[in-house]
N, C-alpha and C positions, 0 to 999 in steps of 0.2 A: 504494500500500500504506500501509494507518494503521497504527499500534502499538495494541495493545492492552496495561494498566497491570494490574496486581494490586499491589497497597501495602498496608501498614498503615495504620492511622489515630495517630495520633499522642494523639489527645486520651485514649484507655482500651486498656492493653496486648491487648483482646479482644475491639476492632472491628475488622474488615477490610475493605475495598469492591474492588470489580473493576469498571473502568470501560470503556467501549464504546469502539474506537478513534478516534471521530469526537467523544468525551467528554458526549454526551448522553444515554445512558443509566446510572446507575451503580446496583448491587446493594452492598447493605451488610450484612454479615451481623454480629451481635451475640452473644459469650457471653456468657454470665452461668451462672445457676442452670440455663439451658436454653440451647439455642440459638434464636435468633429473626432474619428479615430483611425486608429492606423493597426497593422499588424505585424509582427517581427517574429522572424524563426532566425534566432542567434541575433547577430549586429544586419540582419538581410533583411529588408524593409518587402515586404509581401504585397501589403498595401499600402498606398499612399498616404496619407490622412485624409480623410474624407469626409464632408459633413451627414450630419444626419439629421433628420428632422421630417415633418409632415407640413402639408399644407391642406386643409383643409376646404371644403364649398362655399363655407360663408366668408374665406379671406382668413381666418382662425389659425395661426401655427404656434401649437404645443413645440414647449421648450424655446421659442426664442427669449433670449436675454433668460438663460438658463440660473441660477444660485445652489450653491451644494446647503442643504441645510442641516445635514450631520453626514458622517462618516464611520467605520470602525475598520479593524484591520482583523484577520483573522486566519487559522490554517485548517485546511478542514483534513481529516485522514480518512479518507471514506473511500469503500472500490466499490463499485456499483457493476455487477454483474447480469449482463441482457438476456432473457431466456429466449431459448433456441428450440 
């Protein structure tokens, strides 16, 4: 069983990354004015940063001018086995 990590990033109150228990994959997600994320296997950029967000009928977009309003960090050690 690996752990898997969810942390903050340290360098900007409104980066976050969640990393693969095996630590070669990590997902990074960015606030700012929007939200945006990127993916990395090792230092190899997979994707690019990219926003994300919806736009809605009536002109309505969930998550612009995004705010983190708490956080926690944690490891989880769980193996989750798929029946076959």
């Amino acid at each position: 069983m690996l752990p898997m990590i969810f942390l903050a990033c340290f360098g900007r109150a409104a980066d976050f990354e969640i990393t693969s228990p095996d630590r070669q994959i990590t997902v990074r997600v960015y606030l700012g004015e929007q939200v945006s994320w990127s993916v990395y296997r090792g230092q190899e950029c997979l994707l690019a940063p990219s926003r994300m967000g919806m736009e809605l009928s009536n002109d309505r977009r969930p998550g612009a001018s995004p705010q983190v309003r708490t956080t926690n960090s944690r490891t989880v050690d769980q193996q989750i086995i798929p029946v076959v």
